[in-house]
Structures are given as structure tokens and as C-alpha cells.
C-alpha positions as CSV (number, residue, x, y, z in Angstrom):
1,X,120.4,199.0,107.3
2,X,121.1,198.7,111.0
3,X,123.7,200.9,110.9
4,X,122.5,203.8,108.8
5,X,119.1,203.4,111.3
6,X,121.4,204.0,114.5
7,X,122.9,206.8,112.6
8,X,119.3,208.4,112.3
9,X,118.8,207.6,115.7
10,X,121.7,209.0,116.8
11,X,121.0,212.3,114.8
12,X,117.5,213.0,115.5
13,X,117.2,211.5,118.6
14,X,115.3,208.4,119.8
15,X,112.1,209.9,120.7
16,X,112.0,211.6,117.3
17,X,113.2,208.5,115.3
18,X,110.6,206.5,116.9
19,X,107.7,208.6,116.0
20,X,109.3,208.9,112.5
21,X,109.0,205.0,112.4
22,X,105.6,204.8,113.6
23,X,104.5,207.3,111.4
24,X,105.8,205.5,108.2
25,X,103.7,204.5,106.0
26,X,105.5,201.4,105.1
27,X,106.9,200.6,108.5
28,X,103.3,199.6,109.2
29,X,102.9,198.4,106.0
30,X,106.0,195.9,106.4
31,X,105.0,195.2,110.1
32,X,100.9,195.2,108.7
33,X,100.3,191.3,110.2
34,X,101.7,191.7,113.5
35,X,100.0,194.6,113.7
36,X,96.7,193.1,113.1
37,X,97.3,190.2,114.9
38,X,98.0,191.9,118.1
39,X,95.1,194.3,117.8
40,X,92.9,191.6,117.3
41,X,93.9,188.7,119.9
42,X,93.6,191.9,122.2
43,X,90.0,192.8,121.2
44,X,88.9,189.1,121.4
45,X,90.5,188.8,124.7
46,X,88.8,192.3,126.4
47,X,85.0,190.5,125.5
48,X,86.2,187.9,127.8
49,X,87.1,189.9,130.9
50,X,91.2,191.5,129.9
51,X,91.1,194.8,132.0
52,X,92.6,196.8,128.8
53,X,90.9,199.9,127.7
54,X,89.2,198.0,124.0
55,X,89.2,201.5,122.7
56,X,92.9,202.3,122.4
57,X,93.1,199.3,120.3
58,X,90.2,200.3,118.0
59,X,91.9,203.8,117.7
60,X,95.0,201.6,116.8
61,X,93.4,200.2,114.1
62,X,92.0,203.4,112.2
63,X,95.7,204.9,112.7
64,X,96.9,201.5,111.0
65,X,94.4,201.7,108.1
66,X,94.8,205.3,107.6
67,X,99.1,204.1,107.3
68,X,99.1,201.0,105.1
69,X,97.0,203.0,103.0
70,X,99.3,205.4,102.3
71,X,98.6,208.4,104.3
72,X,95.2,208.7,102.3
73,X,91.9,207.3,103.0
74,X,90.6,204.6,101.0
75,X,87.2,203.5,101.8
76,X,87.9,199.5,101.6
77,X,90.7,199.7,104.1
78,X,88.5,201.3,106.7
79,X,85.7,198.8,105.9
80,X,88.0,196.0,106.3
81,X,89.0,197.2,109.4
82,X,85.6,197.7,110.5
83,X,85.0,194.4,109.5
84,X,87.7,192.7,111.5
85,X,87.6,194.7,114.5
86,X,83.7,193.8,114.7
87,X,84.7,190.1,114.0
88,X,87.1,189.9,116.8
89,X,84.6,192.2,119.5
90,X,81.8,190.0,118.3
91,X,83.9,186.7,119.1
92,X,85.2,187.7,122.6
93,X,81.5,189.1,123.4
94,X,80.2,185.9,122.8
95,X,82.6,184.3,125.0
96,X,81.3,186.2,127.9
97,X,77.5,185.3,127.2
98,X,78.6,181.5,127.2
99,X,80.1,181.8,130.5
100,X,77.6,183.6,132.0
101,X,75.0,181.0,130.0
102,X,77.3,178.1,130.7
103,X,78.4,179.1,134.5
104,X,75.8,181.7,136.1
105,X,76.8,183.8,138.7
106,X,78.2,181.0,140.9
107,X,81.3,181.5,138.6
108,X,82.5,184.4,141.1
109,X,83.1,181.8,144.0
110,X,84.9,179.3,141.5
111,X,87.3,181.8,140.3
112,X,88.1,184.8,142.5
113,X,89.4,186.8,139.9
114,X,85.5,186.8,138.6
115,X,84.7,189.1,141.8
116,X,86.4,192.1,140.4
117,X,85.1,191.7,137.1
118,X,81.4,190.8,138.4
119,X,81.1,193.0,141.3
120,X,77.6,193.6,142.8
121,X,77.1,197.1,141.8
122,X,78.0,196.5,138.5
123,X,75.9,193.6,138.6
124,X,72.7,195.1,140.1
125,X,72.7,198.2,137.4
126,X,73.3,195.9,134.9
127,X,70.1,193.6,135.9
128,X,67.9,196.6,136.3
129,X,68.7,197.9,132.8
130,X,67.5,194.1,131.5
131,X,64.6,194.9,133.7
132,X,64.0,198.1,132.4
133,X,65.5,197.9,128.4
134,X,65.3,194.2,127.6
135,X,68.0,193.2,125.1
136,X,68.6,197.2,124.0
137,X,70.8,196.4,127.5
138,X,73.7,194.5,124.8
139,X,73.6,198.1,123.1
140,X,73.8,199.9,125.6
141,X,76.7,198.2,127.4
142,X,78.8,198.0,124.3
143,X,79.1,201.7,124.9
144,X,80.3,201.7,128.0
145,X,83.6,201.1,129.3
146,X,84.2,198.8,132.6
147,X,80.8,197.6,132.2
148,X,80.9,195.6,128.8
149,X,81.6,192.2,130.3
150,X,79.1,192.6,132.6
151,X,76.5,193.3,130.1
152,X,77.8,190.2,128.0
153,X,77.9,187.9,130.8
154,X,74.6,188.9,132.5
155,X,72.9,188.5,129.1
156,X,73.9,185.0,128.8
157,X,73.0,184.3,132.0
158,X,69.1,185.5,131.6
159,X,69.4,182.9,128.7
160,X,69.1,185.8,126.0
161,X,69.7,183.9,123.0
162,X,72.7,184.1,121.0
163,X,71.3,185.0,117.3
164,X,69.3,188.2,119.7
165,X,72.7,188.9,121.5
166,X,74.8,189.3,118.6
167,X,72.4,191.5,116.8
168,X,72.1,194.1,119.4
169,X,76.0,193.4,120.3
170,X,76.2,193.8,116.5
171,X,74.4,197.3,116.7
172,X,76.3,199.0,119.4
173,X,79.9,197.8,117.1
174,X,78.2,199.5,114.0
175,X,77.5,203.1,116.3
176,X,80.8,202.7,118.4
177,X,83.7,201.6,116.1
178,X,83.8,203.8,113.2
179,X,84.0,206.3,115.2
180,X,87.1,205.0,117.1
181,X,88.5,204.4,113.4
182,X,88.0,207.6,112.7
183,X,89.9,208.9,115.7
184,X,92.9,206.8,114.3
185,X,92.8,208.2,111.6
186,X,93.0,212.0,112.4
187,X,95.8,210.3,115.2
188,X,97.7,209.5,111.7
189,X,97.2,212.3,109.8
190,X,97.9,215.4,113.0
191,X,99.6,213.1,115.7
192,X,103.1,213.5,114.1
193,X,103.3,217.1,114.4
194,X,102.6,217.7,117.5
195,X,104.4,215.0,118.6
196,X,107.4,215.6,117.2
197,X,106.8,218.9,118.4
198,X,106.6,218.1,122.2
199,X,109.7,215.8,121.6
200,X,111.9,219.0,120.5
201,X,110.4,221.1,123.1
202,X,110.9,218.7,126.2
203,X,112.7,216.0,124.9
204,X,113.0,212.5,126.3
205,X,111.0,214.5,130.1
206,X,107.8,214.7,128.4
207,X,108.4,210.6,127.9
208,X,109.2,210.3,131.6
209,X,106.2,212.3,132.7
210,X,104.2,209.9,130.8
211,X,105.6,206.9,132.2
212,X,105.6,207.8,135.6
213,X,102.0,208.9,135.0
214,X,101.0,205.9,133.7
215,X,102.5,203.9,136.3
216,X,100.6,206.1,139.0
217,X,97.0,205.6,137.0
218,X,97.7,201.9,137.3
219,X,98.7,202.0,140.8
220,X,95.7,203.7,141.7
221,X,93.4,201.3,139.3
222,X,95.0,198.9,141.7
223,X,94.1,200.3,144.5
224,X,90.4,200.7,143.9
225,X,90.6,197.7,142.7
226,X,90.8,196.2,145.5
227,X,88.2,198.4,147.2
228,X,85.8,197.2,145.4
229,X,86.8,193.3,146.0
230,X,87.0,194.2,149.2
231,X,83.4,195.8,149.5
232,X,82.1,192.8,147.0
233,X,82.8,190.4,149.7
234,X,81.3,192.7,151.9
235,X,77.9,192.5,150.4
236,X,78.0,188.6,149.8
237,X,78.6,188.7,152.8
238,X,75.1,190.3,154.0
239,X,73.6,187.7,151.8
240,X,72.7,190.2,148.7
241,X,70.6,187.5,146.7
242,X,72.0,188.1,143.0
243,X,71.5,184.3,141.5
244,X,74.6,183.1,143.7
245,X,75.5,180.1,145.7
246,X,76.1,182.2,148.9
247,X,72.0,183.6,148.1
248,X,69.6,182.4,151.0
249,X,68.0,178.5,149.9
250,X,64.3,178.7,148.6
251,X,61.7,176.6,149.8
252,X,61.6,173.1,148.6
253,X,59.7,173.4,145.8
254,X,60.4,172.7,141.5
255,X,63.6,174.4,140.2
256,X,62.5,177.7,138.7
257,X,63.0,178.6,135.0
258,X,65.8,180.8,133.9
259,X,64.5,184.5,133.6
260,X,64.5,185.7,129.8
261,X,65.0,189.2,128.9
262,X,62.3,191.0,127.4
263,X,62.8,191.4,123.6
């Protein structure tokens, strides 16, 4: 088996034989539990704060259903995936409402890494939409790349409570993720061919260019990364009062109750 797949390799080409693999229906049948497994850890992991684009994984898992089905579409496939894709986003969401419930905002000077992720213009928008929209603010955020965590995490810190979080976290999984499913899905059914043919056409450049792209887009994500730490501290510096230790003392007085977000 190992030999006759170097010989296809070999004949067609690596680039060509690995989108020949990936587009087999029983490749991804045979390799179905890693599969889900990875996509899964991955989605539970991004509700908790891992910088990885949740979407590419959601559009994994249509082009997965879409593949151990057969190349057709059965409805109970998509539905399971929908099912287990909410599961997981629902799970790491949650994780991010406990710490901001269990931890508050003080969590940013306990773990640095927490600056990038709760930065104060991030967290200001994300306070005035509670103001503003109340719980809808879970919805809303779901939809939103970069500031999903943020939304998670401020509602558990305005003690928004869990059974009301999940619903409306619930909600924007149920607008969002089929149609990241369905994107799979027409991935499976039109990616191959064109593809396969930008392999023939450019070869084993066109892979090259991607790489090197990719490696510039994280290079730069680096680099305003670290603009916006940079400007974070800034502002704590200046004493922006967001809920933080480094926020000017109040008067002596009685400890004031946690904030609620309007149903």
C-alpha cells in the first residue's frame, strides 16, 4: 500500500496526490475520529482565549460531513455536526464567562498574556454594547471575530447568569454555524477542481506563495499585536477605570454589588 501510494505520488505529483487524499471520501472516513477530535479540542479551546480563526474549523467540519457522507448530503450528518460543533463552542464559551465571573478584570495583571486578549478598546465597546443591548451583547459577539472572548468573558464578569448566557450564546451558534457548514460543504463538492487546477497550472509555486503569505499575515498579526499590548499598558497606565486593580480606590464605604446586564 505504501508503495503503490509513492508510485501515485510520484506520478501525479505531491500537490495533486494530496488534494486527491483529502478529497476522498473514505480517507476522511478512515481518518473520521481524528478528524473530529481535532476540530473539536480546537473549537473548545478558541471560547477560552486560542488566537485561531474558529471559523476555519467550522468550515472544516461541513467539508468533513459533506466527505464521510459520501460526497452527498444527508441531513443527519450535517445535524450531527451542527450538534457537536455547538457542543464544543458552547463549552469553551462557558469557560470564558467563568473566568471572567470567577476572576474579574484583575485577571489581566495576573496573567499578562490576558492583556492582548482583554485590551481596553475591546473592552470598553464591549461594555457599552451590555450598556446599550443587555444580554443580545452574547449574540452579537458570537458573530464577531477577535471579539468573542471578550463578549464571553465580560458577560461573566457582569454576573450574567449562565442558564441566560448559553441561550443567547446558544442563538448566535444556531445563526452562525450552519452557515459555516454549508461553506464546507460547497469547499467539498467545487474545491477539488479548482484546486487541482491551480496545482497543474503553477505547481508546487502556488504552494510557496501560500506559505510565505501566511507566514507574512502572522508576522504582521505579531506585530500589531504587540501594538496594542503596548498601547494597553498605555492606558492602564493613565488610570482608565475598567473594574481593575490599577482603577483609582473609592471612598471607604460598603463593597458595591456586581453590575447585572439588562435582560
Amino acid at each position: 500500500m505504501l508503495l503503490q501510494a509513492a508510485s501515485d505520488t510520484a506520478e501525479k505529483g505531491w500537490v495533486a496526490s494530496w488534494i486527491d487524499r483529502f478529497f476522498d471520501p473514505a480517507w476522511n472516513i478512515a481518518h473520521g475520529p481524528t478528524i473530529w477530535a481535532v476540530i473539536l479540542v480546537i473549537l473548545v479551546s478558541t471560547g477560552v482565549g486560542l488566537p485561531t480563526p474558529e471559523d476555519i474549523w467550522l468550515t472544516l467540519a461541513g467539508f468533513s460531513a459533506y466527505k464521510q457522507a459520501g460526497d452527498r448530503f444527508v441531513w443527519y450528518y450535517f445535524v450531527a455536526a451542527f450538534c457537536a460543533c455547538t457542543t464544543a463552542n458552547l463549552i469553551g464559551d462557558s469557560g470564558a464567562w467563568w473566568l471572567g465571573r470567577r476572576y474579574g478584570f484583575a485577571i489581566r495583571d495576573r496573567f499578562k498574556f490576558m492583556r492582548r486578549l482583554l485590551n481596553e478598546k475591546r473592552m470598553i465597546k464591549v461594555q457599552g454594547w451590555f450598556d446599550n443591548y443587555g444580554n443580545w451583547t452574547v449574540f452579537f459577539g458570537r458573530q464577531l471575530a477577535g471579539i468573542r472572548f471578550v463578549s464571553f468573558f465580560t458577560a461573566g464578569t457582569m454576573r450574567v447568569p449562565w442558564h441566560k448566557f448559553v441561550l443567547f450564546d446558544f442563538l448566535g451558534c444556531f445563526v452562525s454555524i450552519p452557515v459555516w457548514l454549508t461553506l464546507g460543504a460547497l469547499a467539498a463538492i467545487y474545491g477539488k477542481e479548482w484546486l487541482q487546477k491551480a496545482s497543474s497550472t503553477a505547481g508546487g509555486s502556488i504552494l510557496g506563495a501560500a506559505v510565505v503569505a501566511i507566514v507574512i499575515f502572522l508576522v504582521v498579526v505579531k506585530i500589531r499585536a504587540n501594538r496594542r499590548a503596548r498601547e494597553a499598558e498605555k492606558l492602564l497606565a493613565a488610570d482608565v477605570p475598567l473594574g481593575t486593580d490599577t482603577a483609582p480606590k473609592a471612598k471607604a464605604s460598603a463593597p458595591a454589588a456586581p453590575v447585572e446586564a439588562k435582560p
